[in-house]
Structures are given as C-alpha cells and as structure tokens.
N, C-alpha and C positions, 0 to 999 in steps of 0.2 A: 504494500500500500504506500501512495507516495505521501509522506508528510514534509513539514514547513517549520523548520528551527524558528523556533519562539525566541528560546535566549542561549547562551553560552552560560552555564553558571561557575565550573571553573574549567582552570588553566595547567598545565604540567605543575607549574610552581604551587598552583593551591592544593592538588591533590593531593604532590610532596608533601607538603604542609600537616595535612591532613591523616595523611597515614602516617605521620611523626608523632604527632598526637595521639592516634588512635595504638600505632606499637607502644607509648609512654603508658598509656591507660593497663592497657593487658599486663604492659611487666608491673607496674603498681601492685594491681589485682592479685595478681599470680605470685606471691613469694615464693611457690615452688617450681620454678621456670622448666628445671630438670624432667619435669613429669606434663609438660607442655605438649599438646600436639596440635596442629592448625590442620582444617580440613575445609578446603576451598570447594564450592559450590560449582560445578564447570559448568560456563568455560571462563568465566570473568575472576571470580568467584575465587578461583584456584593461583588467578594470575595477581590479583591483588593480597592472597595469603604468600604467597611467595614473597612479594614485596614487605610484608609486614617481619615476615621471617627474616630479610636481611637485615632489614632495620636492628630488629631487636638480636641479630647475630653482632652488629656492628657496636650496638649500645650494650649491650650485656657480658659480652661474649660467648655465648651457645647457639650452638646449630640446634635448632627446632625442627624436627620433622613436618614436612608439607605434602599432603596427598591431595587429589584431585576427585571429586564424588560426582558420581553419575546422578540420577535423581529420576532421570526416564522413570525405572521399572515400580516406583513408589508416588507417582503422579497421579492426581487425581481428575482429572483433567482427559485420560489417554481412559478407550475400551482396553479388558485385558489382552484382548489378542494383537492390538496395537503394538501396546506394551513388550509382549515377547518379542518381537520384531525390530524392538528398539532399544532393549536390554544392554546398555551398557559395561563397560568395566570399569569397575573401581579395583584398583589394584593398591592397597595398604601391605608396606611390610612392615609392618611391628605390629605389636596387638595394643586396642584400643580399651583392654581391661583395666582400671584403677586410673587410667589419666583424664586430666582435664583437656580437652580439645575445646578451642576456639575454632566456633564454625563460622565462614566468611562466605557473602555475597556479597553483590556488587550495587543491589536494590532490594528494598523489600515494600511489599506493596498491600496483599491481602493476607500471606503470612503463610500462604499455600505451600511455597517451594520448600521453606522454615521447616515446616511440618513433615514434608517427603523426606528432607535431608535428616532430619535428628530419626524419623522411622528408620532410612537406610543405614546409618550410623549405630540406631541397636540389634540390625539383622550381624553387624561387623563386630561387636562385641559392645561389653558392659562398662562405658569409661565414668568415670566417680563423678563428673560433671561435665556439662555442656556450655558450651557462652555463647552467643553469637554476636557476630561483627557484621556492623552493615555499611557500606559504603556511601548510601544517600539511603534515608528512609523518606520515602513520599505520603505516607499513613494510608488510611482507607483499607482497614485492618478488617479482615473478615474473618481472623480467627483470635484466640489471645494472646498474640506471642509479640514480644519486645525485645530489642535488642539492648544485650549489655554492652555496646558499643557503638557510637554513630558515628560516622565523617560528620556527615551535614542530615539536620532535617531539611525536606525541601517538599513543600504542601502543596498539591496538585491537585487541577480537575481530576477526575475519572478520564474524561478523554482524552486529558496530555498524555505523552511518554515522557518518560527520564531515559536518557542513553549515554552511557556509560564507556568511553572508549578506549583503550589502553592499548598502548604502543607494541606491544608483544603481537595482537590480533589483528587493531585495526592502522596502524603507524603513527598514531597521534593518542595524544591523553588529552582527553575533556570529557567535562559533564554538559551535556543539553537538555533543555526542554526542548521538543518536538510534538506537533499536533497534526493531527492526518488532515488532508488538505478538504476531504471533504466535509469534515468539522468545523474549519474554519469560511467556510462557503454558505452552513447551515444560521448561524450569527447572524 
C-alpha cells in the first residue's frame, strides 16, 4: 500500500541516543548482568538487541548473549495451516532456564506480537524473568502488556504507521510516521 511520510521523528544521532539510554536503564535494573540474555523480536527487533548488547559490552564489559525469535508459529493473526508453512527458526544456544532475558522490539502497538514472543520464549525454556524493551511505543494497547523499557513514546492515530529503519536492513536509521495515502484523501 503506498503511504505518505507525515514526519521524521528521529535521526541516527537520536536513536544513538536512545539506545544509550535505554542499555543504561537495563544494566541499572539488572545487577546481575552475568545471567542477562536479550532476545530480539525479528527482524528489527533482533537488530536493535544486538545494538543494545554492544552498548552495554562497551559500558560494562560482558558479552551478552543475542538471539533472534521467530514469532510466525505463535501469531494470532495466521490460520494454523498458515502457520506451518511459515514456521520459523529460532535457533538459541544456551538455555533460557533461570535467566532474565530482555525481550526487544522495534514497536509495540496492540501488545499482540508481546504476547506470541514471551509464548515462544516459554515453549524454549523456563527463564526466572522477562523485560521487555520497546523501541517507540505508539499505545492502542489491546492486550495488558507494558514495557519495562521505552526509547520514545510516540501516540498515534490507529491509521498512522511508525516505521522503524535500521541500517543493517534498510541503509539508513530513522523513525517515521507514515499514513497510507488513501487515508489521507478520506480527510
């Protein structure tokens, strides 16, 4: 669908920023950094936990384990025969028994995705706690879940996007609002 950049809301230098903060927040939290695991939401999700892991490798000094989580085969959203067909790999090498993992997206929106990932996460084992980290929360929360971590709030129509772009996927890093052009026609 073709939509129509409403605004820019950051820039490389703000996200930087941003995820400086947000690795400050988690090692606070976390006295026990040791028993730390970050588990990115893919595809953004994964590439902004990555990020947050060198941070706090640079500010700490420990390597944090980063893995990537599918979320397809726990979507609510997909029939199940979909679903088989689009069964992902999550490939974790350590076990996720007794640790705290910080789980990372890149938006949270209705709290949908929130919910598949922490379900996927205890098909993988039993870790002693969950955090989650959001990188823009836009609200319009349709389930109960909150993150113990925001970049930014940023409060949206229903019919905006937030998009999210990181140099890794798309060659640039920003946040946009975006509205589909035929929404903006309806006004």
């Amino acid at each position: 669908m073709d939509s129509k950049i409403k605004a820019r809301i950051m820039d490389n230098g703000k996200m930087r920023r941003t995820l400086l903060r947000m690795a400050t927040e988690i090692a606070e939290r976390n006295r026990e950094l040791k028993n730390l695991v970050i588990i990115g939401v893919k595809t953004r999700g994964f590439y902004l936990g990555r990020r947050l892991a060198e941070i706090l490798k640079q500010n700490e000094g420990l390597d944090i384990p980063v893995c990537a989580l599918d979320i397809t085969p726990y979507r609510d959203d997909l029939n199940s025969k979909l679903k088989k067909q689009q069964t992902g790999k999550t490939k974790i090498n350590f076990k996720l028994d007794g640790k705290d993992i910080v789980l990372v997206d890149d938006v949270i929106f209705t709290g949908r995705t929130s919910r598949a990932a922490m379900e996927a996460i205890f098909d993988l084992g039993r870790p002693r706690t969950i955090q989650l980290a959001v990188f823009i929360d836009r609200g319009h929360r349709e389930l109960p879940i909150r993150p113990d971590y925001t970049g930014k709030l940023l409060p949206t129509s229903r019919r905006e996007r937030v998009k999210v772009h990181l140099k890794e996927i798309d060659k640039i890093d920003e946040v946009l609002i975006t509205e589909p052009k035929a929404a903006l026609k309806q006004k």
